[in-house]
C-alpha positions in Angstrom: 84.3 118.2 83.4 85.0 114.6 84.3 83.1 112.2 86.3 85.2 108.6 87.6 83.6 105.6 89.3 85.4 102.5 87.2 84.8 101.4 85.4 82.5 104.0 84.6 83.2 107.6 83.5 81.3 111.3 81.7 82.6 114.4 80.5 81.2 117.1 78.8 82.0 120.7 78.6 81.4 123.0 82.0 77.8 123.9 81.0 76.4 119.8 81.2 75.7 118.9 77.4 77.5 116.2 75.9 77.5 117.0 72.5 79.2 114.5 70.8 82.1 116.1 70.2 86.0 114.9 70.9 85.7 113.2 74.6 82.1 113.8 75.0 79.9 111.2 76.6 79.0 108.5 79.1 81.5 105.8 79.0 81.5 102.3 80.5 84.6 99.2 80.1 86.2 101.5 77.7 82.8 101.6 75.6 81.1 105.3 74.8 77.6 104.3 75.4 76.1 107.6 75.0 78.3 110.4 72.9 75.2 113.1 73.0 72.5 114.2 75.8 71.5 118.0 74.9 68.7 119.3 76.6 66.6 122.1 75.5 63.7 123.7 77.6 61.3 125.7 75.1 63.5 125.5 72.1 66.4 126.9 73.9 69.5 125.6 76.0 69.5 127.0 79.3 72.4 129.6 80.0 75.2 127.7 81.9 75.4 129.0 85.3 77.7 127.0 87.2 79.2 123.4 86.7 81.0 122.2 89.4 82.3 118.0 90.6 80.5 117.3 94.1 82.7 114.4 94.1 84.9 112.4 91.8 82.0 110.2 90.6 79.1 112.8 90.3 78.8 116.7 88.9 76.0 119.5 89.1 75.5 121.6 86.7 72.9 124.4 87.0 71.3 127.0 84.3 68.8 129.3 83.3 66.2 130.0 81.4 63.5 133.0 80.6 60.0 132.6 80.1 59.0 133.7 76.5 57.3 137.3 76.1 58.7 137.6 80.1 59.3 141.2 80.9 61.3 140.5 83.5 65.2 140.8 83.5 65.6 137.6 86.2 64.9 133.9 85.0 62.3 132.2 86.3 63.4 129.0 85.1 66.6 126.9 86.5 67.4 123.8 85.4 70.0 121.4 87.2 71.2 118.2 86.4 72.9 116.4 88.5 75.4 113.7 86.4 76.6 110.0 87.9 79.4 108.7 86.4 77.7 105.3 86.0 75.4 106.5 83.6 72.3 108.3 85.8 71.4 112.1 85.2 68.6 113.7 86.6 67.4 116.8 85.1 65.7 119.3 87.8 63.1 122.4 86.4 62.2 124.8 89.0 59.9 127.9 88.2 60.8 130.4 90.7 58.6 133.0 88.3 54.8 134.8 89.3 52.8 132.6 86.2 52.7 129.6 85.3 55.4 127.7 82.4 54.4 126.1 79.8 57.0 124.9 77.5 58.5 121.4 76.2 61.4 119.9 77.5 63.8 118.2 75.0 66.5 116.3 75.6 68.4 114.7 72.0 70.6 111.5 72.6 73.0 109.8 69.8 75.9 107.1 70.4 78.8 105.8 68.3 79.3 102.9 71.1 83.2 103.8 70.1 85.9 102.7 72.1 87.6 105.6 73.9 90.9 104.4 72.7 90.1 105.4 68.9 88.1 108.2 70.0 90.9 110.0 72.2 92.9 109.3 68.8 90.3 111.7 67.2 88.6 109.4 65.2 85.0 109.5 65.3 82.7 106.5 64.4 79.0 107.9 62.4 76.1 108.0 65.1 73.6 104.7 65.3 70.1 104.5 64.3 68.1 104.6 67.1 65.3 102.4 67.9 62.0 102.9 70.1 62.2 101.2 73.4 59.8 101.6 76.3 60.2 104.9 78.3 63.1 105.7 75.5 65.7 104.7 73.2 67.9 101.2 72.1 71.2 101.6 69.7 72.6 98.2 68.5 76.5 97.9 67.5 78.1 94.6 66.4 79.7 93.6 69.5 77.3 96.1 72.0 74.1 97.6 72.4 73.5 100.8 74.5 70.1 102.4 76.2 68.4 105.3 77.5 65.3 104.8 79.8 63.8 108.0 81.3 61.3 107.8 84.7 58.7 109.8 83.9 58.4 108.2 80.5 58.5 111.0 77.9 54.9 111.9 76.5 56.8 111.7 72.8 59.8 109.6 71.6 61.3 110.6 68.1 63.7 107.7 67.4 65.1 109.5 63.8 66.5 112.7 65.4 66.9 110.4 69.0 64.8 113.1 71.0 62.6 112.0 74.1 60.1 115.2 74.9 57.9 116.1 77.9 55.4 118.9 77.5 55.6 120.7 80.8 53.3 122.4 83.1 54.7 124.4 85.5 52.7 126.5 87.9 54.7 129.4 90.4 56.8 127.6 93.1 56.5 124.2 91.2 59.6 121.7 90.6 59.5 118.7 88.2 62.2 115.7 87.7 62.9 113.2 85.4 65.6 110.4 85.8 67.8 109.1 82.9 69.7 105.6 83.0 72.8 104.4 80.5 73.3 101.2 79.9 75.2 98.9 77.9 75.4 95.4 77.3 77.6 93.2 75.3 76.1 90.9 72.3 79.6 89.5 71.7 80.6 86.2 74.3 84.0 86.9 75.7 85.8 87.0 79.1 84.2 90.3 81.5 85.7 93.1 81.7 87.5 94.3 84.8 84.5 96.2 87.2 84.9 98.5 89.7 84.5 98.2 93.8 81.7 96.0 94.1 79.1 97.1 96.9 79.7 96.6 100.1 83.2 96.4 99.5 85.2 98.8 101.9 87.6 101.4 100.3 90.8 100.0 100.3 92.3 102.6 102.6 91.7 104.5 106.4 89.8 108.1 105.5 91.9 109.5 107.6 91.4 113.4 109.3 93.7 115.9 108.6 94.2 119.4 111.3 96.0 121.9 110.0 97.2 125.2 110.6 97.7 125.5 106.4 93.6 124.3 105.3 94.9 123.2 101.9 96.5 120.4 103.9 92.9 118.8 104.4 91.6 119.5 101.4 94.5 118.0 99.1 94.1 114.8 101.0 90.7 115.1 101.0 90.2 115.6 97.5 92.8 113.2 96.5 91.4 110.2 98.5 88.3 110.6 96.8 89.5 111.0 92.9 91.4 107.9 94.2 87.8 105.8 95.1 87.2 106.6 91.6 89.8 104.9 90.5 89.2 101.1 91.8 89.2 98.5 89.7 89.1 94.7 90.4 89.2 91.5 87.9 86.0 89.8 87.6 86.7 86.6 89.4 88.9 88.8 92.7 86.3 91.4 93.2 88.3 92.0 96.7 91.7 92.5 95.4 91.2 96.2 94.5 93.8 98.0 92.5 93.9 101.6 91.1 93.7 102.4 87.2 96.3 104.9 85.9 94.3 107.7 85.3 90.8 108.7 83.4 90.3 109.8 80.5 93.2 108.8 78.7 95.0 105.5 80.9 91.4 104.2 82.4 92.6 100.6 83.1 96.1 98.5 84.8 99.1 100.2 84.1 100.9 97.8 87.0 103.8 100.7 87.5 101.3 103.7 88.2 99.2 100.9 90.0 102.2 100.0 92.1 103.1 103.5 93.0 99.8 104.5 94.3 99.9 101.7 96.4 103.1 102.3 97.6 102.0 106.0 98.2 99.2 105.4 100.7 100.2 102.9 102.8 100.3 105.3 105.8 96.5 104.4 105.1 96.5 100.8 105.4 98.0 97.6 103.3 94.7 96.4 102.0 95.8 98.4 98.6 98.7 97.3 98.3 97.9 93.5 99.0 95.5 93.7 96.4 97.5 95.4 93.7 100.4 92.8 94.3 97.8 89.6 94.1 96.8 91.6 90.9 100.0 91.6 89.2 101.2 88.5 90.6 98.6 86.6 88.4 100.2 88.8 85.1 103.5 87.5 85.6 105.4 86.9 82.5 105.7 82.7 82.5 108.9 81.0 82.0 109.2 80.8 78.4 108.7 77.5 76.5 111.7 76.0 74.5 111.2 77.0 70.7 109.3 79.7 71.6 111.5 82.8 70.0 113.5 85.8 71.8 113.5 85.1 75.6 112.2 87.5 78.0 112.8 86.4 81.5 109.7 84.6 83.7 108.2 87.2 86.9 108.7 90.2 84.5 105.2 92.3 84.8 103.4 94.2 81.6 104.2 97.4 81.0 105.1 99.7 77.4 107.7 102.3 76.7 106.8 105.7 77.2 108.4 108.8 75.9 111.4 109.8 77.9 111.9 113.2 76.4 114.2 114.6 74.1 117.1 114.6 75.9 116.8 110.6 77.4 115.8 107.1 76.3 112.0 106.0 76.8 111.2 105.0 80.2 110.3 101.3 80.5 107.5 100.5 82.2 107.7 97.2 82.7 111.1 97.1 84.5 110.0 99.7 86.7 106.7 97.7 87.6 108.8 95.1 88.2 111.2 96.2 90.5 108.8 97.9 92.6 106.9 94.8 93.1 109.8 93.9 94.9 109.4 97.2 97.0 105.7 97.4 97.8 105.8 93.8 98.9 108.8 94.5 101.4 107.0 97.8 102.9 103.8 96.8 102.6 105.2 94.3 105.2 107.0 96.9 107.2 104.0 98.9 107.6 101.9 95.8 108.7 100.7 93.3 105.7 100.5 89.8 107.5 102.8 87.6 107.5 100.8 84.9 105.7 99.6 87.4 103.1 103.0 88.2 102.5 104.5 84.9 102.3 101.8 84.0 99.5 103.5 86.8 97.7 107.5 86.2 98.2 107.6 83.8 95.1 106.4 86.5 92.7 108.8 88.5 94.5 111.7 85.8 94.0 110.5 85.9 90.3 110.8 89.3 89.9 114.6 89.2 91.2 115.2 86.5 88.9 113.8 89.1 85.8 116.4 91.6 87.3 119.4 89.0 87.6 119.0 88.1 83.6 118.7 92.0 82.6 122.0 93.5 83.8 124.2 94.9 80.8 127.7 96.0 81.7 126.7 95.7 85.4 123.8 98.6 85.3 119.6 97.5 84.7 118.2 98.9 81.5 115.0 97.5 79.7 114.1 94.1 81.2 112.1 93.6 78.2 113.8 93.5 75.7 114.7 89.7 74.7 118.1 88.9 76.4 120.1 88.3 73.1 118.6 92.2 71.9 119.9 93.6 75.2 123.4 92.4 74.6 123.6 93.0 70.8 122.2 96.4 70.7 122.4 97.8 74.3 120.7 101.3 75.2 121.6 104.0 77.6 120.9 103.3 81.5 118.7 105.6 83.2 119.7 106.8 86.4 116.5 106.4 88.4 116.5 102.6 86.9 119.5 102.0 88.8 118.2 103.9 91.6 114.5 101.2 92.0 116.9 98.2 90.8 119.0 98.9 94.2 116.7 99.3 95.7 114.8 96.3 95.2 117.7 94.2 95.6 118.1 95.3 99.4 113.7 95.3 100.0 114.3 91.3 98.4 117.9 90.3 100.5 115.2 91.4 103.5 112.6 89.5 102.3 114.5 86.6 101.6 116.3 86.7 105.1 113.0 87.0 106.8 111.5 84.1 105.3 114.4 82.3 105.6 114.9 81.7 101.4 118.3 81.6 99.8 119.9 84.9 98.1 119.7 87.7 100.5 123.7 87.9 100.8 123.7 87.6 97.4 121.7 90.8 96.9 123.0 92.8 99.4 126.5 92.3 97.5 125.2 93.0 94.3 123.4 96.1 95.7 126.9 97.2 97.2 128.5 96.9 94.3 125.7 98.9 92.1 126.7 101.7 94.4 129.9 101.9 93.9 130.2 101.5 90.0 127.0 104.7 90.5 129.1 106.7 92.4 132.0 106.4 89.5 130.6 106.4 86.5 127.3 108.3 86.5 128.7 111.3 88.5 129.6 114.5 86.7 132.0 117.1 87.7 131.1 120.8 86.6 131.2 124.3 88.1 128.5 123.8 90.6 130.2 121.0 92.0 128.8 118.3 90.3 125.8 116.3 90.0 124.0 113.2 88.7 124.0 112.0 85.2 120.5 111.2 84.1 121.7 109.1 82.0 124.9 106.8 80.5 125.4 106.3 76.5 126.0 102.7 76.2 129.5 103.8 75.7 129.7 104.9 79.2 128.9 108.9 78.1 127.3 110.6 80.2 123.4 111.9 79.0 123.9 115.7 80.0 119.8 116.2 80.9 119.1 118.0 84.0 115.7 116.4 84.8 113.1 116.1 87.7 113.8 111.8 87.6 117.2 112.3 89.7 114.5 112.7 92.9 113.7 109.0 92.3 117.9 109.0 93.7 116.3 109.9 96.7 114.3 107.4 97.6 116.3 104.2 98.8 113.1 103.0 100.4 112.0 102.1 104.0 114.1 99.1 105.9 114.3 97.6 109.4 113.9 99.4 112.4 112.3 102.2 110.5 115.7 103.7 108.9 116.5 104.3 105.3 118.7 102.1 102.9 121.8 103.2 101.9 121.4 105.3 98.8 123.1 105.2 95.9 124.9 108.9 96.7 127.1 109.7 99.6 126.2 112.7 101.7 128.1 115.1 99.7 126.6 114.0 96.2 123.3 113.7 98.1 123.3 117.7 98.9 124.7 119.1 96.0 121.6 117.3 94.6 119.7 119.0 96.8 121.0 121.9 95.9 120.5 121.4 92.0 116.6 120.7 92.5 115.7 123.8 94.5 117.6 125.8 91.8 115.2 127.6 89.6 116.1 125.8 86.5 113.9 123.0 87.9 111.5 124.5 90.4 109.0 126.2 88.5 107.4 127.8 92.1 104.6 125.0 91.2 106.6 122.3 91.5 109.6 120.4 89.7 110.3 120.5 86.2 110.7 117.3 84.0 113.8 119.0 82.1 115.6 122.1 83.5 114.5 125.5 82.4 118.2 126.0 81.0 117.8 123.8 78.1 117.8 124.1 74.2 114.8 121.3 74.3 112.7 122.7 77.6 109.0 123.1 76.2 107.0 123.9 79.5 104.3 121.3 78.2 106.2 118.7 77.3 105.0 116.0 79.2 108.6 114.5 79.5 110.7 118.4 79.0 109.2 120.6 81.0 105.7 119.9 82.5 105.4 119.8 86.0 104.3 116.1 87.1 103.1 115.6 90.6 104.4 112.4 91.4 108.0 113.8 90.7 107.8 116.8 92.9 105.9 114.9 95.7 109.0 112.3 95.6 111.1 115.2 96.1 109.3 116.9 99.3 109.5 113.2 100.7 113.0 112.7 99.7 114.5 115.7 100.4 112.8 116.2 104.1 113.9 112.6 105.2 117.4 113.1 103.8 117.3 116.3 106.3 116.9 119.3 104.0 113.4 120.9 105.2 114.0 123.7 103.6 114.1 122.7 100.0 111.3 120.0 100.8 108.8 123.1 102.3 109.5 125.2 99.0 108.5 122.3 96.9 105.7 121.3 99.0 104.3 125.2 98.5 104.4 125.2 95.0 102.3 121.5 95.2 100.0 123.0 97.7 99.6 126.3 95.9 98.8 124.6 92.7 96.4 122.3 93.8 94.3 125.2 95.2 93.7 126.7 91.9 93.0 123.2 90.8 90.2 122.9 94.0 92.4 120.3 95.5 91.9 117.8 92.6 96.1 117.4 91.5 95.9 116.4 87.5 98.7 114.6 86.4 101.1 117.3 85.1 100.5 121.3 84.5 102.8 123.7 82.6 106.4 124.3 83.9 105.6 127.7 83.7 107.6 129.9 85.8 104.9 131.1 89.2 104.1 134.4 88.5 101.9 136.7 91.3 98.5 136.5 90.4 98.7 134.3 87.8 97.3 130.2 88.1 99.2 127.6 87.3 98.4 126.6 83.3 96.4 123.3 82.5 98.3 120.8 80.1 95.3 119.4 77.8 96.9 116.0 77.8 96.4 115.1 81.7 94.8 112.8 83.3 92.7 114.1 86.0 92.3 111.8 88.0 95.6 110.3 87.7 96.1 107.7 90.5 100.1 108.4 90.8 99.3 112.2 90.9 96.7 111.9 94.0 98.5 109.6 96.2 101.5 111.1 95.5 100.1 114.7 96.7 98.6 112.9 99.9 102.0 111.3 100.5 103.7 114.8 100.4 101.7 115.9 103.4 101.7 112.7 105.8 105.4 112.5 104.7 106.1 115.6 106.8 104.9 113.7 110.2 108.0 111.6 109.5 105.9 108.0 110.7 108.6 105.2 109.4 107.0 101.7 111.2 109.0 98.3 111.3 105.7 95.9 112.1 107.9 92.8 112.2 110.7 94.4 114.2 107.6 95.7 116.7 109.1 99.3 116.7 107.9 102.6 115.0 109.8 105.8 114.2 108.8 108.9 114.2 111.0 111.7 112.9 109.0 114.6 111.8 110.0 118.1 109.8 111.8 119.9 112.4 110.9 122.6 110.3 107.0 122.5 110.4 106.1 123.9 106.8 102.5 123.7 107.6 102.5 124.5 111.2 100.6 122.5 113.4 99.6 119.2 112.0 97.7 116.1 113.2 96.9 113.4 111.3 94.0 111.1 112.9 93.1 107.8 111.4 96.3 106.4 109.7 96.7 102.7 109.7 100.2 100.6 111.4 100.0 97.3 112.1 96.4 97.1 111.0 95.6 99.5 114.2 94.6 103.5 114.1 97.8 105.3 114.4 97.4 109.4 114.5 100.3 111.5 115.3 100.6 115.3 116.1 103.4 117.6 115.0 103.5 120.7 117.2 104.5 124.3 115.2 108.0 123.7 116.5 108.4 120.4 114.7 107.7 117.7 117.8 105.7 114.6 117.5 103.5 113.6 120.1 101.9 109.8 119.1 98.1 109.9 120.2 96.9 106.5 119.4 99.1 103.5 118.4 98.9 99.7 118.7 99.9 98.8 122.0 102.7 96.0 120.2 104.6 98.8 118.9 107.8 100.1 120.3 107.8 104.3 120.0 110.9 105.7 119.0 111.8 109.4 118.7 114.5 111.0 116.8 
């Protein structure tokens, strides 16, 4: 059970104790601050009844207990405790029995004050001594000191086993409380630590309302709206310019590329996100490199590490893709309505980021922008196919930008971009029985990589240009359905979603995080991709799967689940390295649903299209409370696939199609 409100976060095990063991604990800037809280009532821990989140941020947890010598089968004791993820528990005891209870409460507390980074490694630091403070307990670490206060303050502190005891008198009917409060501070000076949204600082986003003939609909969004509030960070000094970590327990801070993409995701909600997020990054950007300095890695590149690409293609480079989509938030953040001022502040980190992309191209495709220049040319690796997919596609977001604020370079881009296509279509497609598809891959020899994996649906996003349409992609419209085709086949839908490595081969592993786990944020890219590109179908059988396996996860996506093939009556199966919340995963399964009203705007060009399903997957939907132009937007879609706009800005242009 895991409770999120950066940078704050608890987990424990379903029944409420932390008990010290693997992830256990309260947890604050990456610090565990308390790694035990085990409550006993009368010697013994109450029988877990339930434990359930309320929210992303807070969790109840209720159990029982029977009165010693009591002849009676039902409890007459319940304890709850209901858990903050900032570091406030309050423990509940209600006697519902006919005499009165009179027992001790107990509640033992340790802490490492570990960082979560060594712990999720396994490694455990030895517990503190604890000290006597008023109403509880003080533990002191070289760089951070952690407490406990209780209100009531307990009638009997034991600072050597680090238990704080009440002795309780309960009479029939009675209730009593008691409040506990975590906190650490920092005995080390250094710069402060990123904090979360400050208060009185609105969400980033519209809550928007969801209608829906299919209820899971609601709830997905729902749910996934508010594991993303957990989320939100800001830097010390911006406390307004909000952006989303990566995902709790394991990626709890900035990773710009998952930051980026959530952003992207929700901007049917509003640009606040997204403005914030780019301000973010923009003040990361790698600096133009001093003469004398060593290997040169080009200025306006953004942080990011390699991650495992599986084991049939090349790690994934997060950097380059943070980098390129900076290009692509900035110009549809702008689309959907980000001022004009706003984004002119932006356009030079933009201009920078194109400049990181001119100085990585090897044999005319994009591979690791970070990789010093001379490395990339001496010892080149293979080119991904969805690398050349977001490097396309930034070029033709920044020839727009460029053009609109009338800076050099957008002809320039659009020519590049045109010839990226071309050299695609040639060398990365492969011929076989089926008709041919994709490679994921090319060798730096100009090979092929064989893989069949869920990263060709990033092929079908060439991203949101004027007037509401769609950029040329880099497939024609045969390539682009036999595509199609390939991703509704069983070897990558699992009936829960996409696979990251088809089902068909030698290496699939339906955990593997990179070779055959389902991740959300691919098979959400495909219900989006595949509906605008005109096949419904396929999008509504991957948009099933999503909605069927969030419902077993009570609407709350985690990053990735088993590619396990759906079986009747059986739930999709947990993977135990997920993030959950994972920012990319939750916007990505809100995007899947407002993707299906079809809402493309063009704020600069004063128009908005709106070309929904034809095919309705979820019957009747209405989405109330979306944001274009700044201005409520909601938009119906009848059971026969028409859109009806209900509220717009009156400076938009409607258009139908």
């Amino acid at each position: 059970m895991l409770c999120v409100n950066a940078p704050a976060m608890a987990a424990s095990g379903p029944d409420g104790q932390l008990r010290g063991h693997g992830l256990h604990g309260f947890y604050r800037s990456g610090v565990r601050v308390v790694a035990r809280m085990e409550l006993r009532l009368g010697g013994v821990e109450p029988l877990p009844l339930q434990g359930t989140l309320t929210s992303a941020a807070q969790a109840r947890f209720l159990g029982a207990v029977r009165l010693p010598g009591d002849l009676d089968p039902d409890p007459a004791l319940t304890v709850e405790r209901l858990r903050h993820a900032d570091g406030v528990e309050t423990v509940t005891v209600r006697n519902a029995g006919s005499r009165p209870a009179r027992l001790p409460l107990e509640i033992a507390l340790a802490t490492d004050l570990g960082p979560v980074g060594e712990i999720a490694a396994g490694q455990r630091p030895p517990d503190l001594p604890g000290q006597v403070q008023s109403a509880g307990l003080r533990w002191a670490g070289p760089a951070h000191s952690a407490t406990v206060s209780a209100q009531p303050s307990p009638h009997a502190v034991l600072a050597g086993a680090g238990v704080l005891r009440w002795d309780l008198d309960l009479q029939p009917g009675a209730r009593w409380s008691v409040e506990l409060r975590a906190g650490l501070e920092s005995t080390v000076a250094g710069p402060r630590p990123p904090g979360g949204r400050g208060t009185g600082v609105p969400l980033p986003w519209a809550e928007p309302e969801v209608r829906c003939d299919d209820p899971r609909a609601a709830l997905v969004v729902s749910r996934s709206l508010d594991s993303l509030g957990g989320l939100l960070f800001a830097d010390p000094d911006r406390p307004t310019d909000l952006y989303l970590a990566s995902g709790a327990p394991w990626r709890f801070g900035l990773a710009p590329a998952d930051a980026l993409w959530a952003a992207r995701l929700t901007l049917p909600l509003g640009t606040r996100l997204a403005a914030g997020t780019l301000r973010a990054l923009a003040r990361r950007q790698q600096p133009a490199a001093a003469p004398g300095q060593g290997p040169r890695r080009p200025e306006g590149l953004l942080p990011g590490t390699l991650r495992h690409g599986g084991p049939e293609l090349p790690p994934t480079c997060t950097a380059t893709e943070a980098t390129l989509l900076f290009v692509t938030v900035l110009a549809e953040a702008w689309r959907w309505g980000l001022p004009r001022a706003e984004a002119a502040e932006l356009l030079p980190a933009a201009e920078r980021a194109l400049g990181a992309l001119r100085e990585g191209l090897v044999d005319g495709f994009v591979t690791d922008l970070s990789r010093p220049v001379e490395e990339r040319s001496a010892h080149p690796v293979p080119a991904r196919a969805e690398v050349q997919a977001q490097a396309h596609r930034a070029a033709l977001h920044g020839a727009e930008l460029l053009e609109a604020f009338e800076r050099p370079g957008a002809k320039e881009w659009r020519d590049w971009a045109a010839a990226l296509r071309g050299r695609f279509r040639e060398r990365f497609w492969v011929d076989d029985l089926s008709g041919g598809r994709p490679a994921a891959g090319l060798a730096p020899g100009g090979q092929p990589l064989p893989a069949v994996a869920a990263s060709l649906v990033h092929l079908l996003d060439p991203g949101l240009s004027a007037g509401g349409g769609r950029h040329e992609s880099l497939l024609d419209r045969e390539q682009t359905r036999l595509l199609a085709q390939r991703l509704a086949a069983p070897e990558l839908d699992s009936g829960w979603g996409l696979r990251t490595l088809s089902a068909k081969s030698p290496r699939f592993n339906p955990l593997g995080h990179r070779s055959g786990a389902v991740r959300v944020h691919e098979t959400a890219l495909a219900v989006a991709g595949l509906a605008e590109a005109g096949y419904e179908n396929e999008a509504g059988a991957l948009l099933e799967g999503l909605l069927g396996a969030a419902a077993h996860f009570e609407g709350r996506l985690p990053e990735m689940y088993a590619g396990e093939q759906w079986t009747p009556g059986c739930p999709p199966v947990p993977h135990p390295g997920a993030c959950r919340p994972a920012a990319v995963s939750a916007a990505g399964a809100a995007h899947a649903v407002f993707a299906l009203a079809g809402v493309r705007p063009d704020v600069p060009g004063g128009r908005v299209l709106v070309r929904p399903a034809s095919t309705a997957p979820l019957g009747e939907l209405e989405l109330t409370g979306l944001r274009v132009a700044g201005e409520p937007f909601s938009v119906r879609v009848s059971r026969i696939g028409v859109a009806m706009v209900e509220e717009a800005s009156a400076e938009l242009q409607l258009v139908a199609r």
